[in-house]
N, C-alpha and C positions, 0 to 999 in steps of 0.2 A: 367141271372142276371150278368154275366159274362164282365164285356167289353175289358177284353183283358186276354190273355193266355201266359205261359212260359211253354212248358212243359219238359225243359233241366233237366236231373238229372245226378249229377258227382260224383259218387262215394255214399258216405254215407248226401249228401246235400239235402238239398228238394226239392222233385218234386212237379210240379205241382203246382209252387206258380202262383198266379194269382188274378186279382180283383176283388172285390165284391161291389156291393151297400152297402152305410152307415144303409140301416135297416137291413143289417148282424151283426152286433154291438149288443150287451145283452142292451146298453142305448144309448139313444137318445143324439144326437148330438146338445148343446145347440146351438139357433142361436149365440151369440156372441162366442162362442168358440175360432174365428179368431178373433184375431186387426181388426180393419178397414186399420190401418196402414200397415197390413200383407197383399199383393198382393197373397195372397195363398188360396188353397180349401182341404177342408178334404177328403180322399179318405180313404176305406178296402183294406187290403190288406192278402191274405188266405198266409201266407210263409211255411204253410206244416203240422208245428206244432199246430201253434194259428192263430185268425185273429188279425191283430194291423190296429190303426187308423193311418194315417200318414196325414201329412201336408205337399202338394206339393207346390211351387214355380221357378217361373223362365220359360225360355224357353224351351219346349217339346224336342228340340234336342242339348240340349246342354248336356254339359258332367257332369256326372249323381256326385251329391258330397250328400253323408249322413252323418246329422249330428245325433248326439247320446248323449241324456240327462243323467243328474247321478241322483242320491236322493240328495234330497226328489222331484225334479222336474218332469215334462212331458217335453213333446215337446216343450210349450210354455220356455223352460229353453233357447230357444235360437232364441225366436221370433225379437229379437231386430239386429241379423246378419242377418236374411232373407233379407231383402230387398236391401240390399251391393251386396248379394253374387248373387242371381237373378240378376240383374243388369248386375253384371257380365257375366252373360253368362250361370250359371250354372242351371242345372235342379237340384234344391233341393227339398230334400226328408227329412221329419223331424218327427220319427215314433215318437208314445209312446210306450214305449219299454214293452214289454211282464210284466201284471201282473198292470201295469201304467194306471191311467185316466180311458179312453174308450178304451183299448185295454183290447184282453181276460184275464182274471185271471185265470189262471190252479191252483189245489188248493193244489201240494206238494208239499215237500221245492224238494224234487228231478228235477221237472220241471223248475229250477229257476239254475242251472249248467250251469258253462260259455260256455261249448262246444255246450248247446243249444240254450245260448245269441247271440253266436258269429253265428249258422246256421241259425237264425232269420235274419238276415243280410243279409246274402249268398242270403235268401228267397228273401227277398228285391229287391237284385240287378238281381234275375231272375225274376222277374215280371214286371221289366221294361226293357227287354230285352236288357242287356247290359251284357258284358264280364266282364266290372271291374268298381268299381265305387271309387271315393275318399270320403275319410272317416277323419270325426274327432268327435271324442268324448271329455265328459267333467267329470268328477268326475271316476262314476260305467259306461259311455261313455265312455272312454277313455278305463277303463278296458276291457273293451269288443272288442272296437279298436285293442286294443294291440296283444288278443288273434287271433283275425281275422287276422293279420297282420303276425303272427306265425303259426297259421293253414291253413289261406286258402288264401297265400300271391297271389296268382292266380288271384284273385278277387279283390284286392288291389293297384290302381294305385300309391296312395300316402295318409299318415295316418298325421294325427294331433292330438296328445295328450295333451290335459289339464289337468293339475293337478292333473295326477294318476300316477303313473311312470310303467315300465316294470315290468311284474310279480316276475321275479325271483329279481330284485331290492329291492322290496316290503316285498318279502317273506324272502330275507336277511336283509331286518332291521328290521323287525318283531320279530327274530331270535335271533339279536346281539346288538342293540339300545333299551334300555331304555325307552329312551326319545321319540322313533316313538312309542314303546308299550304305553305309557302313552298317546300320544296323537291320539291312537284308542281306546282307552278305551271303545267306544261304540260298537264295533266290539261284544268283549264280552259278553256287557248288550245284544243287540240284539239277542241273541242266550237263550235267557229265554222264553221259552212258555208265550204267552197273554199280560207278562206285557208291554213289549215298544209299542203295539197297547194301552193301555189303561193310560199307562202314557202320552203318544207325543199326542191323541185326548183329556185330558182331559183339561177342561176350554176353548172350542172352540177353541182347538188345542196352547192351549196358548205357552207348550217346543217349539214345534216345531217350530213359529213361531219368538221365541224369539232367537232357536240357531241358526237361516238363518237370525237375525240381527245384532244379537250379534259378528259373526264370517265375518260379511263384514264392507264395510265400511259406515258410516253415511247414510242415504237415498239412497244405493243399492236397498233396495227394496221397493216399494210403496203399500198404502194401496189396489189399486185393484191388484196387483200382489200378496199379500197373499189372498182376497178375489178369484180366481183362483185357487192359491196352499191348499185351504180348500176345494175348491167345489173337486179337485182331489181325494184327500186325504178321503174326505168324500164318496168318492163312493163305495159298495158294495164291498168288501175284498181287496180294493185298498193297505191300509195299509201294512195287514198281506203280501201280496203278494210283496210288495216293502220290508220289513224286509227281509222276506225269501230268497231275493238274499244274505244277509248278514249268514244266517245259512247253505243256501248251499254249499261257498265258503267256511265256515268254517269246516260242515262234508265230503266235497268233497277233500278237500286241493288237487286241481289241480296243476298236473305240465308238466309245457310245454314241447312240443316233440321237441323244438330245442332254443335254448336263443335268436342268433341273427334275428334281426329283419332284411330281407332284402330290404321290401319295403322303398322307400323315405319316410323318419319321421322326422317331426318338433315336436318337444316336447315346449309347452308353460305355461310357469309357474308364478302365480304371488307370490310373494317372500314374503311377507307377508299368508301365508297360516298359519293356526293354527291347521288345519290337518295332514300336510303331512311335514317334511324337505326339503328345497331349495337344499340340495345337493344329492337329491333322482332326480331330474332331472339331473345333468350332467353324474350320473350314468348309467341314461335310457338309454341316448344319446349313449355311451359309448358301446351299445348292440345292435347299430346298424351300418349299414353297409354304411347306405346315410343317417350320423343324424344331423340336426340341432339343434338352442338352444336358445330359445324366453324368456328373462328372463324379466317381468314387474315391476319394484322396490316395484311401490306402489300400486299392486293388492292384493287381498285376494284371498283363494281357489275361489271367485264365479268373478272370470275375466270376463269370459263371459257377465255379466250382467253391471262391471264397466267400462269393455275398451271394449264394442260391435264392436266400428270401427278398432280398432287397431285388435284385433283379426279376423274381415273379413276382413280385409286384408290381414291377414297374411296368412290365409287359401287360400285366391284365389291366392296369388301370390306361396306358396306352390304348390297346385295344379294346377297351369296352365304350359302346356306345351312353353308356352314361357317365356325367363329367365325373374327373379324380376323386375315389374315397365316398361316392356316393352307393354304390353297389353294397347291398346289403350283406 
């Protein structure tokens, strides 16, 4: 069932990631699952610990870029830069992250610890038989990014973080700020046994589709794009498994084995977030060693979805080893 093999293992990372057929999956692969618009195909992928669905695009030998969704998304959170970045050159990889959509759901808050987010990755990038991949995440994406970028910079050719900042940034305004504690408040509520799965599905998921409108801008998102983010959400411990990132973070309170970041980092922020502080990015920057600073005046936390070409751009021109705007 196999159609290709990694069996590299370095240290404490996974071995033995490799492929599998989409009926290794617990469900079935809807046919429209992909855009039409999306030049990509669903592929398994075994990273050691779990199996995750992912979404390939682009050319087979180009240089490997994963991108990395936050909540309450899947993969499709960044269906609208695939086909920039493919284009480009790049072999994109665009998992559902552990516990997400059609990827497996392990079912303790323990399995759901960034150190086992960020070796889901690692998985990743040895299944496609490559040394290092570039990376950009987006929300609890970005988190995971960050970590990866601190633990296994090795792996890391160059990172992109959207609208999550640097752990220890985070964890200092958590600490000191008020006003970033007021505006996680949900951090919190998630850490209650059952209720945020039976409050956020009730009324055909009505909170939840109301806080992914309420918190962007005007027609960010469309009616089949929550029709997607329901069918997600509705699948068998989809939920509870996407909170539990929020409880694990909270009983694990990780902290990192070194602050600076050395890999090349573009941090991308849009300035309107209702999440997170604008000055929580120049900070991040600030923690690294090669950082840049993408500020969007009129984005919300969900950039991604309002400026798709600005941000594949920004990413490819990041990630390419030729300097900005020189790429043919």
């Amino acid at each position: 069932m196999s159609d290709a093999s990694s069996e590299t293992s370095r240290g404490e990372e996974p071995a033995g990631a490799r492929f599998l057929g989409v009926e290794a999956l617990d469900e079935t692969v809807p046919p429209d699952e992909i855009p039409e618009e999306v030049p990509g195909k669903s592929r398994v992928v075994d990273v050691g610990d779990v199996r995750l669905h992912v979404v390939e695009a682009g050319p087979e030998d180009g240089k490997l870029l994963v991108l990395l969704h936050g909540f309450p998304e899947f993969w499709y959170g960044w269906h609208e830069t695939i086909v920039s970045l493919a284009n480009a050159g790049y072999r994109v990889v665009v998992p559902d992250q552990r516990g997400y959509n059609l990827s497996e759901k392990p079912s303790a808050v323990s399995d759901y610890r960034i150190d086992a987010l960020a070796r889901d990755v690692v998985g990743l990038i040895d299944a496609y038989d490559r040394e290092t991949a570039a990376v950009a995440g987006h929300d609890w994406g970005a988190a995971v990014g960050w970590w990866l970028a601190l633990h296994h910079a090795d792996r890391v050719s160059e990172f992109v973080a959207v609208n999550v900042p640097h752990p220890t940034v985070f964890e200092r305004a958590l600490r000191t700020s008020w006003d970033q504690r007021l505006k996680s408040w949900y951090v919190l509520a998630f850490q209650l046994p059952k209720l945020p799965e039976a409050v956020a599905s009730a009324g055909n998921w009505r909170l939840a589709v109301r806080g992914l409108r309420e918190s962007s801008d005007p027609g960010t998102f469309s009616g089949e794009d929550f029709r997607r983010y329901r069918r997600a959400w509705n699948r068998e411990g989809a939920f509870e498994a996407m909170v539990n990132w929020y409880r694990a973070i909270v009983r694990d309170r990780p902290t990192p084995a070194t602050e600076t970041v050395e890999v090349p980092t573009l941090v991308i922020w849009g300035a309107k977030d209702r999440f997170l502080s604008t000055r929580l990015a120049g900070e991040s920057v600030d923690r690294c060693a090669d950082g840049r600073l993408l500020i969007l005046d009129t984005a919300t936390h969900w950039v991604v979805h309002e400026e798709p070409h600005r941000v594949a751009k920004a990413i490819a021109d990041h990630a390419d080893p030729l300097p900005p705007g020189a790429r043919e």
